[in-house]
N, CA, C and O atoms as a DFTB+ gen file, in Angstrom:
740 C
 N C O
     1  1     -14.042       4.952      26.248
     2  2     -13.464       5.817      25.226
     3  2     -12.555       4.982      24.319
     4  3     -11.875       4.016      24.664
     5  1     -12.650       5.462      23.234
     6  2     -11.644       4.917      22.027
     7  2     -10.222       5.495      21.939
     8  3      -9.854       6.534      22.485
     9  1      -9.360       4.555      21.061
    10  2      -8.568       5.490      20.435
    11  2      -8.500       5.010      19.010
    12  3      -8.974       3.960      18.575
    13  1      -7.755       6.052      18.262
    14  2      -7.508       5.179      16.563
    15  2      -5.992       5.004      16.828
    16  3      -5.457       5.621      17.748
    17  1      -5.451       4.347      16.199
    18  2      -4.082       3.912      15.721
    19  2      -3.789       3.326      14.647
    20  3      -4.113       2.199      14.273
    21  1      -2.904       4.429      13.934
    22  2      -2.917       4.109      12.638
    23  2      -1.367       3.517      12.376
    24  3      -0.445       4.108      12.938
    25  1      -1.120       2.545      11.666
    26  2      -0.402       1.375      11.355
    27  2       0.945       1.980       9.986
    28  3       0.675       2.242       8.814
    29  1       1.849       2.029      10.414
    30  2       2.606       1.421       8.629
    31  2       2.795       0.816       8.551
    32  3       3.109       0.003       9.420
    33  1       2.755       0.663       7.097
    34  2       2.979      -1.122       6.235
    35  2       2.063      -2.083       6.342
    36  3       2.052      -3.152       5.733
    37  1       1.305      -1.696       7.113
    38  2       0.110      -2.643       7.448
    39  2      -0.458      -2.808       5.899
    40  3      -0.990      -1.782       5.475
    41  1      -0.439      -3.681       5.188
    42  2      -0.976      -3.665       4.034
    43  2      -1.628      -4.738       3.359
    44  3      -1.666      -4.733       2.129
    45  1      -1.981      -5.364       3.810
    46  2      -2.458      -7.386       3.630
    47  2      -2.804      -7.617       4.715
    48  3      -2.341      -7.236       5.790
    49  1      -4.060      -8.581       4.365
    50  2      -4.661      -9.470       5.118
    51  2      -3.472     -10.128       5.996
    52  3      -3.719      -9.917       7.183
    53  1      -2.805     -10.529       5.904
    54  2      -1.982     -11.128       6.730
    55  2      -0.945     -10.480       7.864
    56  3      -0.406     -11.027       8.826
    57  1      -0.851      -8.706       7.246
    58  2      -0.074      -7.685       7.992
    59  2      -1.443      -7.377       9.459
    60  3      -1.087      -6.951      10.558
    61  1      -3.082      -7.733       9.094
    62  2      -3.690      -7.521       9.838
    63  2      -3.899      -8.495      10.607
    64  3      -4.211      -8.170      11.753
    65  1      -3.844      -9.513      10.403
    66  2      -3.796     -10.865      11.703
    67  2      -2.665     -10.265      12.281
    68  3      -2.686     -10.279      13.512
    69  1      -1.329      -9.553      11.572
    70  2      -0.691     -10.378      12.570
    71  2      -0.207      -9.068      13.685
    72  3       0.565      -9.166      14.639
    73  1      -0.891      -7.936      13.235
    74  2      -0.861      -7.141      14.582
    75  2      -2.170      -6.962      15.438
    76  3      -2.345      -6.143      16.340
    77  1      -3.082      -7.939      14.945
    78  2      -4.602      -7.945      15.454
    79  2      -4.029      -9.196      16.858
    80  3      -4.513      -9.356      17.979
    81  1      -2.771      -9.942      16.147
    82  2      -2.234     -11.225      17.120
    83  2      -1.729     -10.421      18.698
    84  3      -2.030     -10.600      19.878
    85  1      -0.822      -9.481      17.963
    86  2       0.096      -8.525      18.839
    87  2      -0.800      -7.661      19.798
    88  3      -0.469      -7.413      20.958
    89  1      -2.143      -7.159      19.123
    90  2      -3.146      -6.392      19.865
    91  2      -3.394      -7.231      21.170
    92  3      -3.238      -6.803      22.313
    93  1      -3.900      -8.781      20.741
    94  2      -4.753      -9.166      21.811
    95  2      -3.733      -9.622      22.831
    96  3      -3.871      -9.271      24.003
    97  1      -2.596     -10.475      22.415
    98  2      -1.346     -10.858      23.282
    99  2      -1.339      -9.855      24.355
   100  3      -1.514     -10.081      25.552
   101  1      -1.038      -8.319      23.596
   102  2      -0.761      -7.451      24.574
   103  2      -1.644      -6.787      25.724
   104  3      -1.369      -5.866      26.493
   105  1      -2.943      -7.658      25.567
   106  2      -4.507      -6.921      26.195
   107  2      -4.912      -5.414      25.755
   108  3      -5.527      -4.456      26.223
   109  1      -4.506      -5.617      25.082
   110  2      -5.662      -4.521      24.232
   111  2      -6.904      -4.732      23.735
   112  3      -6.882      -5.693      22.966
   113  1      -7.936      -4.264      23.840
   114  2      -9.358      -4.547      23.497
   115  2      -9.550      -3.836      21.958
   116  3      -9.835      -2.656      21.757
   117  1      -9.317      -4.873      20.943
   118  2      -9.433      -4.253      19.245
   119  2     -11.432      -3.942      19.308
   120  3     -12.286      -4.754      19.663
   121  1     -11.627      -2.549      18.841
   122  2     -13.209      -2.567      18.302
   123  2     -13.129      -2.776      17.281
   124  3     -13.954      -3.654      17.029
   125  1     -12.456      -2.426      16.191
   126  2     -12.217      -3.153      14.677
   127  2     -11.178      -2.351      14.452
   128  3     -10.977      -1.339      15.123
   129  1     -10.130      -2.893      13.104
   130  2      -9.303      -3.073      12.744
   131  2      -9.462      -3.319      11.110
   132  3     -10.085      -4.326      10.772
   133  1      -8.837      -2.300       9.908
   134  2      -8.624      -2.143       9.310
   135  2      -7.183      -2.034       8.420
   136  3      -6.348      -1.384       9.049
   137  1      -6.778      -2.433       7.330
   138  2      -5.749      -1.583       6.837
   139  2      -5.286      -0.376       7.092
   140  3      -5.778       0.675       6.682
   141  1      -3.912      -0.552       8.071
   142  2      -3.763       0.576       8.589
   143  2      -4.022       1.351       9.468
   144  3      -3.444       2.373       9.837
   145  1      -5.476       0.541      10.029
   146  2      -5.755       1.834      10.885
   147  2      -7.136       0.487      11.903
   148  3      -7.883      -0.399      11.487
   149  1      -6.801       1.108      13.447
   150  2      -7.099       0.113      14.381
   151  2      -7.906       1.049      15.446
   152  3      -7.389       2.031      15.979
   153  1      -9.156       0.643      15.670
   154  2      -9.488       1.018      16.747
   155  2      -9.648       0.340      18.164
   156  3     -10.387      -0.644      18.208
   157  1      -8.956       0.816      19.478
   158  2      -8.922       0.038      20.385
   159  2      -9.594       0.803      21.473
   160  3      -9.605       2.034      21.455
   161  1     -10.019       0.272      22.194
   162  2     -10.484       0.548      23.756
   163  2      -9.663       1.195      24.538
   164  3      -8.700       0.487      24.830
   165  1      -9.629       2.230      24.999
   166  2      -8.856       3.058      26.151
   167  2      -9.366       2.587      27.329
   168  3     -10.472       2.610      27.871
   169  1      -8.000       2.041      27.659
   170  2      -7.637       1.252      29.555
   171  2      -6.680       1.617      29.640
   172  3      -5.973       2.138      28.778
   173  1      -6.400       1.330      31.110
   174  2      -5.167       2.323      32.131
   175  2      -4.485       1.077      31.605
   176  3      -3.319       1.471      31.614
   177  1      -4.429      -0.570      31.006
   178  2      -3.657      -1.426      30.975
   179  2      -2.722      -0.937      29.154
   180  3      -1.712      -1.496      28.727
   181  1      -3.224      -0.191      28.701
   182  2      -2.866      -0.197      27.457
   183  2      -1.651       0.585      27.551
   184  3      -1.724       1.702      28.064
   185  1      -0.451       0.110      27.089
   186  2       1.502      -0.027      27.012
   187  2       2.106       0.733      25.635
   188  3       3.063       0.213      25.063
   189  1       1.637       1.725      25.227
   190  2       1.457       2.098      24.213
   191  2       3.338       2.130      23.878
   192  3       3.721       1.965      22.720
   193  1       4.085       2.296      24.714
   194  2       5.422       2.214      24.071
   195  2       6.228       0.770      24.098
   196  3       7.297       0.452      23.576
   197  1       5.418       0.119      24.806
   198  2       5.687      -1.739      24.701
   199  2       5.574      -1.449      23.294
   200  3       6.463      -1.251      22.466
   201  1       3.914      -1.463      23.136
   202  2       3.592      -1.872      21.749
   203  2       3.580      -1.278      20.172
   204  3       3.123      -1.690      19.107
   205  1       4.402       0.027      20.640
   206  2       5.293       0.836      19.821
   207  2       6.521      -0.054      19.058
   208  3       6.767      -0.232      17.865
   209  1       7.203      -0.548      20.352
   210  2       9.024      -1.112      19.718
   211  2       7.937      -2.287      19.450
   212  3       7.932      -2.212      18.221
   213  1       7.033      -3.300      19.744
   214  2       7.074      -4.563      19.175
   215  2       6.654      -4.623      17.875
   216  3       6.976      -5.506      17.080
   217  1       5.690      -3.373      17.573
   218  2       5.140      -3.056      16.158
   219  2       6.765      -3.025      14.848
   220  3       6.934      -3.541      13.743
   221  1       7.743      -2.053      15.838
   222  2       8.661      -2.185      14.991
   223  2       9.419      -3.541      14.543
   224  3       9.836      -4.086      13.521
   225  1       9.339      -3.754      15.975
   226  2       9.975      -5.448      15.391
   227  2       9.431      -6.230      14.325
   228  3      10.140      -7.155      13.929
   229  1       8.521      -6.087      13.874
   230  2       7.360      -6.676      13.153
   231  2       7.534      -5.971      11.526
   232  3       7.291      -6.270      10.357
   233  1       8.116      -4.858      12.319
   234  2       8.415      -4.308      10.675
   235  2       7.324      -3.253      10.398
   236  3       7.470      -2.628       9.348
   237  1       5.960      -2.864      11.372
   238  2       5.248      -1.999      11.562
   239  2       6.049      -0.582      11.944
   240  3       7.261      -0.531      12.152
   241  1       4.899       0.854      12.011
   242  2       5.525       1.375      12.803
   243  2       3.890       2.407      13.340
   244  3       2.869       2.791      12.771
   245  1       4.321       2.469      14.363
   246  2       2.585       3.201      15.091
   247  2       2.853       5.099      14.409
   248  3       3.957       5.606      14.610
   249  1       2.006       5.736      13.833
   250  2       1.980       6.877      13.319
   251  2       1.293       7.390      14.116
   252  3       0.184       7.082      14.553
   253  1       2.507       8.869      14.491
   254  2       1.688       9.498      15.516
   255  2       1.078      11.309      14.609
   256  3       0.330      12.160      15.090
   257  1       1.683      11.308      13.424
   258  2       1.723      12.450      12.876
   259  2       0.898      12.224      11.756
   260  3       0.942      11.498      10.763
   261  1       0.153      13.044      12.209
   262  2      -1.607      13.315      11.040
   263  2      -1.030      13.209       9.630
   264  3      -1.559      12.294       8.999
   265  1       0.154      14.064       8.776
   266  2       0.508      14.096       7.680
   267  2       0.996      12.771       7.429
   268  3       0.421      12.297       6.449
   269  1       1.932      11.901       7.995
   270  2       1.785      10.495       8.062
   271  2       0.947       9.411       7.747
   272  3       1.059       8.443       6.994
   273  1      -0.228       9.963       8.784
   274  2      -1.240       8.914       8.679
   275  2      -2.168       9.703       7.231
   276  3      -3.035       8.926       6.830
   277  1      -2.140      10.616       6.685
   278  2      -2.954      10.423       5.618
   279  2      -2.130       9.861       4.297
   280  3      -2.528       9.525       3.181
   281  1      -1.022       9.893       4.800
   282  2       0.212       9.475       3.230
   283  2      -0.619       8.002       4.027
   284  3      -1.827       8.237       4.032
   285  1      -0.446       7.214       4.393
   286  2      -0.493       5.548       4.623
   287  2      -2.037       5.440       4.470
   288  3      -2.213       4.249       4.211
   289  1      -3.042       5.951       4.488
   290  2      -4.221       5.940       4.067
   291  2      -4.445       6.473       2.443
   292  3      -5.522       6.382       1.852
   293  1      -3.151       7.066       1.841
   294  2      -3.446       6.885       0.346
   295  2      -2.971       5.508       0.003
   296  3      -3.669       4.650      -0.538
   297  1      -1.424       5.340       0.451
   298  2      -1.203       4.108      -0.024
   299  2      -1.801       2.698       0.203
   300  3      -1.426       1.711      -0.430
   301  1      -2.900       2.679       1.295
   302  2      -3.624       1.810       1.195
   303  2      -4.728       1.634       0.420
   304  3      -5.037       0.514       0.011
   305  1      -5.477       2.795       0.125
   306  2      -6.242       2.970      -0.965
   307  2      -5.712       2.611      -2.126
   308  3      -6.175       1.604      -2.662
   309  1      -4.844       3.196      -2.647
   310  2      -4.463       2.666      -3.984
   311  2      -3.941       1.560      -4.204
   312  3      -3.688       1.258      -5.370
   313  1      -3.541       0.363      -2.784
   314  2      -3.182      -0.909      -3.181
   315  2      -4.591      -1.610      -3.124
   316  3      -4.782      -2.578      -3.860
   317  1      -5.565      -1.173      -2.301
   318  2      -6.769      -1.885      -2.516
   319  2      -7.405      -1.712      -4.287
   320  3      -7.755      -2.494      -5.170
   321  1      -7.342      -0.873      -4.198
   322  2      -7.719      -0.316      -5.852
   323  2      -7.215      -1.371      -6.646
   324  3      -7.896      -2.303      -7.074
   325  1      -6.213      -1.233      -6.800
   326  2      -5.404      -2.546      -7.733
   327  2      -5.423      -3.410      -7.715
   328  3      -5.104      -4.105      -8.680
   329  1      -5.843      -3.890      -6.511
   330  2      -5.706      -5.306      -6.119
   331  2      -7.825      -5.425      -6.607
   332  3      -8.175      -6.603      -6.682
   333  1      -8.582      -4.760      -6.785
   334  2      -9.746      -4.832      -7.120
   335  2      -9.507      -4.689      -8.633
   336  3     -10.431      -5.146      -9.307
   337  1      -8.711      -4.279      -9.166
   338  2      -8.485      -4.073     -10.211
   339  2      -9.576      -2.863     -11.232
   340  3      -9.961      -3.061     -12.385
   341  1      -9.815      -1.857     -10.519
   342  2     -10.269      -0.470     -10.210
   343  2      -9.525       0.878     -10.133
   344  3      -9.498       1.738      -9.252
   345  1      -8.896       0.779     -11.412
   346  2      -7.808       1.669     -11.329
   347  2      -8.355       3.311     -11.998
   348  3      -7.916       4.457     -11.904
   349  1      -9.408       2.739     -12.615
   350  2      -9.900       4.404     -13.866
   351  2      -9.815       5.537     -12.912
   352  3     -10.033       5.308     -11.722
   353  1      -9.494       6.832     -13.342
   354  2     -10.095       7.713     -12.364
   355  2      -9.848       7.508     -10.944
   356  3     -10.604       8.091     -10.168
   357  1      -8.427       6.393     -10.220
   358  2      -8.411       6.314      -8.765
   359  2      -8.029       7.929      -8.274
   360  3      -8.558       8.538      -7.344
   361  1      -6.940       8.425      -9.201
   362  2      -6.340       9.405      -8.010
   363  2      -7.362      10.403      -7.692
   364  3      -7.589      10.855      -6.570
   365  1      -7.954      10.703      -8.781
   366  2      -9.283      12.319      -8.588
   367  2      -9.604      11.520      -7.534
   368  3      -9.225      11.858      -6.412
   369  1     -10.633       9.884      -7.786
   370  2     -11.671       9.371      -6.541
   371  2     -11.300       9.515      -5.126
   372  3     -11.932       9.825      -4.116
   373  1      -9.846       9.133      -5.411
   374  2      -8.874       9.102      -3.896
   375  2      -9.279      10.161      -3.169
   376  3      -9.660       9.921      -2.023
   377  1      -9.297      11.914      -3.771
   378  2      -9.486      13.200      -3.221
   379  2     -10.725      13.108      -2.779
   380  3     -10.889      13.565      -1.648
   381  1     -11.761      12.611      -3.370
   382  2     -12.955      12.793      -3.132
   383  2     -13.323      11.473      -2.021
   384  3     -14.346      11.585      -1.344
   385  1     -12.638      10.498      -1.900
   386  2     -12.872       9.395      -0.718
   387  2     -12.507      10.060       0.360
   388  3     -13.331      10.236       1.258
   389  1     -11.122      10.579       0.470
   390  2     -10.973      11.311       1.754
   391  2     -11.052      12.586       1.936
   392  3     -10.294      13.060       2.782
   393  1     -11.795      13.315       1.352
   394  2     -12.619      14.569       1.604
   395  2     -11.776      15.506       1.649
   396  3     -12.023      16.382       2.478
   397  1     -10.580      15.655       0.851
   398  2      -9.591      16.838       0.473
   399  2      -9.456      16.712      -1.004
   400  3      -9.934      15.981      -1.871
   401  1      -8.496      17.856      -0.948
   402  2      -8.500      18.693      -2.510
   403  2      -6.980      17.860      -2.921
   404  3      -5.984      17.853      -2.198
   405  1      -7.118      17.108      -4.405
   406  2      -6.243      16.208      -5.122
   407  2      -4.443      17.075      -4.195
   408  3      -3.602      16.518      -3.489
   409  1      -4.524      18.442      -4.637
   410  2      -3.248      19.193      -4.701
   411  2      -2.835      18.601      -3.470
   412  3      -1.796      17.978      -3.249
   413  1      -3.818      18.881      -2.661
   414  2      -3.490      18.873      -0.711
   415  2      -2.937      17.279      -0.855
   416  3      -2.106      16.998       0.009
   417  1      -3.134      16.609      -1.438
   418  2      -2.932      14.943      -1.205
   419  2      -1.805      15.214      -1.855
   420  3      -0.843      15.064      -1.101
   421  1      -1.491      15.561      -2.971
   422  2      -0.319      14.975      -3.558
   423  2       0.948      15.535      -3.080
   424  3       1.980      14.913      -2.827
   425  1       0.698      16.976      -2.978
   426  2       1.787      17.873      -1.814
   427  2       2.306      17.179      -1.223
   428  3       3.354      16.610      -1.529
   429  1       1.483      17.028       0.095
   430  2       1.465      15.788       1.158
   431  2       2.691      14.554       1.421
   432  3       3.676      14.354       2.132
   433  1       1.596      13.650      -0.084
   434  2       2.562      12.600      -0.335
   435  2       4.009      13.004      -1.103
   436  3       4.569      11.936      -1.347
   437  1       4.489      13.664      -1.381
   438  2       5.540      13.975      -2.365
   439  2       6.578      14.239      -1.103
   440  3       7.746      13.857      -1.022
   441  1       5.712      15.102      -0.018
   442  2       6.666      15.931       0.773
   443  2       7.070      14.755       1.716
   444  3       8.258      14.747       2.038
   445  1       6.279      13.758       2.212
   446  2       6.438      12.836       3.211
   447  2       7.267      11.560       2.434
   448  3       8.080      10.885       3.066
   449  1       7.018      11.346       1.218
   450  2       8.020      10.008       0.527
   451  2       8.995      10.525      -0.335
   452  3       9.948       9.941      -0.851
   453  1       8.696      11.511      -0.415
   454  2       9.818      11.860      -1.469
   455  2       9.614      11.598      -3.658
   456  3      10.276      11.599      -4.696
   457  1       8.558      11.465      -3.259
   458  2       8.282      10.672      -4.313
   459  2       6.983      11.147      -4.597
   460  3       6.087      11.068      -3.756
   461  1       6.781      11.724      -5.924
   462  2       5.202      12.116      -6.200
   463  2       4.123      10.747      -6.319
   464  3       4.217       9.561      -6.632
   465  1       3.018      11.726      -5.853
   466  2       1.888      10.531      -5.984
   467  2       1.588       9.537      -6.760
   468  3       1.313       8.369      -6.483
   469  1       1.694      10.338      -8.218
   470  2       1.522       9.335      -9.786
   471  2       2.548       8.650      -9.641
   472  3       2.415       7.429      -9.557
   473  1       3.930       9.277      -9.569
   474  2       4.860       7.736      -9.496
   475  2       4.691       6.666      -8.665
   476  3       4.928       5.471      -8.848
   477  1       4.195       7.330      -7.609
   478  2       4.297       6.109      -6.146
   479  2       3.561       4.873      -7.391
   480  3       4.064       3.785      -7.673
   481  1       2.047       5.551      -8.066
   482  2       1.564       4.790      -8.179
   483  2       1.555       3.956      -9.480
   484  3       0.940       2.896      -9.597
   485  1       2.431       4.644     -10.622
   486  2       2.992       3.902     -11.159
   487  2       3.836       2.880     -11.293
   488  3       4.034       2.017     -12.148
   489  1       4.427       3.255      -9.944
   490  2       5.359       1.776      -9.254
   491  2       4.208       0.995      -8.511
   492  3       4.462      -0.207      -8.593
   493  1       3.291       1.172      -7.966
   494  2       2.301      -0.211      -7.287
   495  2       1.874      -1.158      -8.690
   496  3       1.807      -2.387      -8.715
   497  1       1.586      -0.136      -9.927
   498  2       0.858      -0.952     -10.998
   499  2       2.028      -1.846     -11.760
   500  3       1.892      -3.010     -12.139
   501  1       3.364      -0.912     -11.909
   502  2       4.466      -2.123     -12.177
   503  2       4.389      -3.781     -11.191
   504  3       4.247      -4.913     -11.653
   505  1       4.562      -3.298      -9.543
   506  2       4.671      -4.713      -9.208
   507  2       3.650      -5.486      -9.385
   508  3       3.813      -6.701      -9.497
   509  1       2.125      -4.772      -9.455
   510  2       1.221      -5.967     -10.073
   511  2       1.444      -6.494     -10.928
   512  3       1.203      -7.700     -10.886
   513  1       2.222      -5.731     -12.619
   514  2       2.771      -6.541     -13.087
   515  2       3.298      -7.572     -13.004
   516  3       2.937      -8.711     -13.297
   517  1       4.368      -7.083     -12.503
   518  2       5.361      -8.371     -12.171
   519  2       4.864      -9.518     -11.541
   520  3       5.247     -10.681     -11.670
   521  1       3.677      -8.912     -10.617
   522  2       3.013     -10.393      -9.841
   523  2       2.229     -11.067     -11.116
   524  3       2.454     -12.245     -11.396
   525  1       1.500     -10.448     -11.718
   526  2       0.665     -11.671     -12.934
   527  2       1.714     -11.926     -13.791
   528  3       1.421     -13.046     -14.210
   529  1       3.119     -11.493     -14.511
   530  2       3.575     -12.156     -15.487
   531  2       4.743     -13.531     -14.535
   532  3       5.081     -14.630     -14.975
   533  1       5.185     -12.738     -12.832
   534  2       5.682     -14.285     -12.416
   535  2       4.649     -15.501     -12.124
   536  3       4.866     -16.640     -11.710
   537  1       3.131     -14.673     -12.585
   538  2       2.102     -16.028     -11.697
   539  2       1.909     -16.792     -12.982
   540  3       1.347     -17.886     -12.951
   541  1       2.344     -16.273     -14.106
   542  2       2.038     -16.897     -15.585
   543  2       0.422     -16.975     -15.990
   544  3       0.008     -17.949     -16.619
   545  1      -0.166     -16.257     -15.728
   546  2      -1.556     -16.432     -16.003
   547  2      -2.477     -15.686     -16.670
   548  3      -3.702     -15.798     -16.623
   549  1      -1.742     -14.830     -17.368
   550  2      -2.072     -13.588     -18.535
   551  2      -1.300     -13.091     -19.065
   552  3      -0.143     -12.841     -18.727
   553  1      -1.960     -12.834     -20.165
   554  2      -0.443     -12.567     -21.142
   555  2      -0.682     -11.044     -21.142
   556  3      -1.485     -10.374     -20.492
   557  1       0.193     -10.706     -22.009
   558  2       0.852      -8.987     -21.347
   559  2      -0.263      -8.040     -21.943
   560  3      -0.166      -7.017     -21.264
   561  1      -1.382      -7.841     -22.967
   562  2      -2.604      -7.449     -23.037
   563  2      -3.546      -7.630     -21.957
   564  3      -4.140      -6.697     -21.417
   565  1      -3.664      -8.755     -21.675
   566  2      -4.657      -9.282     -20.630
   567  2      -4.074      -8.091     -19.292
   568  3      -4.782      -7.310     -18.657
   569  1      -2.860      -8.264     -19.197
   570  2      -2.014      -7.641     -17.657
   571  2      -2.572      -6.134     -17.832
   572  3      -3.389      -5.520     -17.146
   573  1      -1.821      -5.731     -19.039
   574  2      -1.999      -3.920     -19.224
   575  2      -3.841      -4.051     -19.243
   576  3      -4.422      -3.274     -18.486
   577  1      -4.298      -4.558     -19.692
   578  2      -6.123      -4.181     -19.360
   579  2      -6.530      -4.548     -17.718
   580  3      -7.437      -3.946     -17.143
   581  1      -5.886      -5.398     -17.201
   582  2      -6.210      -5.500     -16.121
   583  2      -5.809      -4.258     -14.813
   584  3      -6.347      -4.266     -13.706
   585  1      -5.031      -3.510     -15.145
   586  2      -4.431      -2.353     -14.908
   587  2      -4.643      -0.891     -15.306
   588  3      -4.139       0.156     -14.899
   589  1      -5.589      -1.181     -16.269
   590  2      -5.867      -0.146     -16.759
   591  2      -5.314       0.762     -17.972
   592  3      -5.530       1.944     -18.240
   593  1      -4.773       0.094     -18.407
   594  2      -3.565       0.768     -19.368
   595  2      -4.534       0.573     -20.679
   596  3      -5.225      -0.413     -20.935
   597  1      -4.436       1.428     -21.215
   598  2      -4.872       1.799     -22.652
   599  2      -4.690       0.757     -23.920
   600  3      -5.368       0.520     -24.920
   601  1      -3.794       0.391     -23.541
   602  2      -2.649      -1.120     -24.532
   603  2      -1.485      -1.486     -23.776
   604  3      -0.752      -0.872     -23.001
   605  1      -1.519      -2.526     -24.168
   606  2       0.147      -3.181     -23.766
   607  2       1.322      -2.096     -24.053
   608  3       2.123      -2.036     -23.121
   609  1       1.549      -1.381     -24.947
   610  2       2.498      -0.693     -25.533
   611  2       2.807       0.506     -24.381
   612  3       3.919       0.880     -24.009
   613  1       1.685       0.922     -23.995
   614  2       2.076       1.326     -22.671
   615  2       2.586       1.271     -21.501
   616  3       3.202       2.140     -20.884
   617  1       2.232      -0.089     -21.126
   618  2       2.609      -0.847     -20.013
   619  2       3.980      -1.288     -20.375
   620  3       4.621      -1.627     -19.381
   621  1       4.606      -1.384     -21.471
   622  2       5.529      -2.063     -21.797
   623  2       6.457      -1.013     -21.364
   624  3       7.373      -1.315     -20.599
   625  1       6.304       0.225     -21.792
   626  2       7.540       1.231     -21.632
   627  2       7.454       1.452     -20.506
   628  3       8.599       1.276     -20.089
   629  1       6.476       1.899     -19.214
   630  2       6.296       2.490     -18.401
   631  2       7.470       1.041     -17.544
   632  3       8.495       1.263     -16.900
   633  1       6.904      -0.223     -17.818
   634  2       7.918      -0.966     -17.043
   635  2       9.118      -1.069     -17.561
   636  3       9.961      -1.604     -16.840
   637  1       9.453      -0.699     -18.642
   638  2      11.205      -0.558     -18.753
   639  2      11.208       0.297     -17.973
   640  3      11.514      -0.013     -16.822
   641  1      10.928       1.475     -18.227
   642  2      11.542       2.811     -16.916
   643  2      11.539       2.434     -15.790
   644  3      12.552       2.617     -15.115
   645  1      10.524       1.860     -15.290
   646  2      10.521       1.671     -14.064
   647  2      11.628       0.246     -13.378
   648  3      11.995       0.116     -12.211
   649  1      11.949      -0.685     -14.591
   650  2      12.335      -1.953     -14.114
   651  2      13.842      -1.558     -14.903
   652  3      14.525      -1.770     -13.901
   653  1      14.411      -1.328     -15.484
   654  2      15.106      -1.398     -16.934
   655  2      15.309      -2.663     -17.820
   656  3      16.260      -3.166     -18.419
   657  1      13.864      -2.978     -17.618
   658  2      14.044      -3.958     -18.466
   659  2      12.791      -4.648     -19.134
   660  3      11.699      -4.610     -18.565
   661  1      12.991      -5.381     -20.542
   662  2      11.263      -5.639     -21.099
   663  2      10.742      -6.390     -20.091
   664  3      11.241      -7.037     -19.170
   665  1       9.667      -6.175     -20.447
   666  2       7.972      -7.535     -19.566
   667  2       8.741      -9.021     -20.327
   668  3       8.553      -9.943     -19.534
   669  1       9.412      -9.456     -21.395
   670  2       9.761     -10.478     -21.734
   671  2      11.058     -11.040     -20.724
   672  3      11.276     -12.099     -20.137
   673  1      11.735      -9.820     -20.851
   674  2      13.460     -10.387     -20.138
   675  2      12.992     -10.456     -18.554
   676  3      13.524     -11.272     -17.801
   677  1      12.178      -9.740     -18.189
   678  2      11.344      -9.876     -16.911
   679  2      10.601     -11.492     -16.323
   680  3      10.493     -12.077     -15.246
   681  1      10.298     -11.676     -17.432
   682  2       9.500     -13.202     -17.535
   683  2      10.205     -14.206     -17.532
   684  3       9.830     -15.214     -16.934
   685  1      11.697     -14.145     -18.372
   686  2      12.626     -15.216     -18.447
   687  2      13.320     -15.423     -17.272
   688  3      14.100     -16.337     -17.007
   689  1      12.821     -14.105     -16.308
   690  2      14.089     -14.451     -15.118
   691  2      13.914     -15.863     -14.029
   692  3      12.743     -16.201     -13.852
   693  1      14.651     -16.434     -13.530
   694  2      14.456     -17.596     -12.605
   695  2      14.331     -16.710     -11.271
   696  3      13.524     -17.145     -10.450
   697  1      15.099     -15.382     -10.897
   698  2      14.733     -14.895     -10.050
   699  2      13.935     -13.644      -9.963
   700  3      14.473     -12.537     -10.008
   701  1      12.803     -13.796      -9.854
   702  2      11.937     -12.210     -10.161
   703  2      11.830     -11.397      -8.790
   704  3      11.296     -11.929      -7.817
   705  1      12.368     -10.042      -8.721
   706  2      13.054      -9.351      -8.203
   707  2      11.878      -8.496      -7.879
   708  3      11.977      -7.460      -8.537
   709  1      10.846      -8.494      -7.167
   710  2       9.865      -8.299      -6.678
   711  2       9.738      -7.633      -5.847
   712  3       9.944      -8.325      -4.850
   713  1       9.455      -6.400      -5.479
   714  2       8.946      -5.623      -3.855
   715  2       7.898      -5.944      -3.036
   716  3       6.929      -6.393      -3.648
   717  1       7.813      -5.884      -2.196
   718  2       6.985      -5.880      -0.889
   719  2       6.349      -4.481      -1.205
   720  3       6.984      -3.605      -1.791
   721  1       5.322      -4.359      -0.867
   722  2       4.343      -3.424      -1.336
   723  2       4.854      -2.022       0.089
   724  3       4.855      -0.792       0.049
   725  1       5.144      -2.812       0.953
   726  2       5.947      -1.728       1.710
   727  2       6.620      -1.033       1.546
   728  3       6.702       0.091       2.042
   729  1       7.457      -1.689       0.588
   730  2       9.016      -1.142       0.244
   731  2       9.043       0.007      -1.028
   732  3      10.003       0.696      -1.374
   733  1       7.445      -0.027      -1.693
   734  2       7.303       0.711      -3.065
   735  2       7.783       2.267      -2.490
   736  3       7.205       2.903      -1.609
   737  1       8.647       2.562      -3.027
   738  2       8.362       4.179      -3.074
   739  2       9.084       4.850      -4.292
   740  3       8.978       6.062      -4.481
C-alpha cells in the first residue's frame, strides 16, 4: 500500500533532492516524488513524526489538511508555469488542471494565505522579474513579453506597487532584495 505526502515549500529541483535525501536516510521507500507531493511505500518502519520535525528543520512542512494541500498544488503550478514561461490563460487552465471550479480555488487560496490568488500571482511574476533584470539578460520589453504582459508599461507599474520602486532603481541596486519563492505571499 501507498501513501501520498504532500510537501510545503517544496518548490525546486533542489527542494526535491533534498527531501528525496531525507526520504531515503530515513528508510522510506520513495515510488516517485514530485513538487510537493511524494509518494511512499507503507511499512510498519515508516516514523512519520521523526520525519515531520526533520522536514521542518529543513524549512519543509508535511500537510496534513486537504485545503492546504490544494493551496501548495496551486502554488506549484503557477511557479512551474512561469518558470516555462506559459503564463496566458494560467489561472482559468489552473481550474481546469485540477478539476475544480476557478471560485472554489481562489476562495481556498485567499482563505488559507491571506492573500488572493491574482495577487499571489502577481507577486511570483514580479520576482521573475527581478530574477531576469538581476541576471542582466533582457531588457525590460524582452522581461514583460516573457511574462506575459501586454507591454513593458505594464510590468513597469505593476512592479512599482508591488516593489515601490522602478525596474531601473531596481537594476541599479548592488543589493537585489529578492524572495525565495517560498516566502511569496
Amino acid at each position: 500500500m501507498n501513501s501520498v505526502l504532500y510537501i510545503k515549500n517544496m518548490v525546486c529541483s533542489r527542494c526535491k533532492k533534498t527531501v528525496l535525501a531525507l526520504l531515503v536516510q530515513e528508510g522510506f521507500e520513495v515510488e516517485s516524488i514530485q513538487l510537493g507531493k511524494i509518494v511512499v511505500k507503507e511499512t510498519q518502519n515508516n516514523d512519520y513524526v521523526k520525519l515531520e520535525r526533520q522536514l521542518n528543520d529543513l524549512g519543509f512542512e508535511l500537510i496534513k489538511d486537504s485545503s492546504k494541500a490544494l493551496v501548495e498544488k496551486i502554488k506549484i503550478a503557477l511557479i512551474q508555469q512561469i518558470d516555462k514561461g506559459d503564463t496566458e490563460g494560467i489561472l482559468s487552465k489552473l481550474a481546469d488542471d485540477l478539476g475544480k471550479n476557478y471560485s472554489f480555488l481562489s476562495k481556498t487560496f485567499s482563505k488559507s494565505e491571506g492573500i488572493t490568488l491574482e495577487k499571489y500571482f502577481i507577486n511570483l511574476k514580479i520576482e521573475k522579474a527581478k530574477e531576469h533584470i538581476q541576471l542582466n539578460q533582457c531588457n525590460f520589453s524582452e522581461i514583460a513579453y516573457s511574462l506575459n504582459y501586454k507591454n513593458s508599461s505594464h510590468l513597469a507599474k505593476q512592479f512599482k506597487q508591488v516593489t515601490g520602486m522602478t525596474m531601473s532603481d531596481y537594476k541599479n541596486l548592488h543589493n537585489h532584495n529578492r524572495k525565495g519563492l517560498d516566502k511569496i505571499v
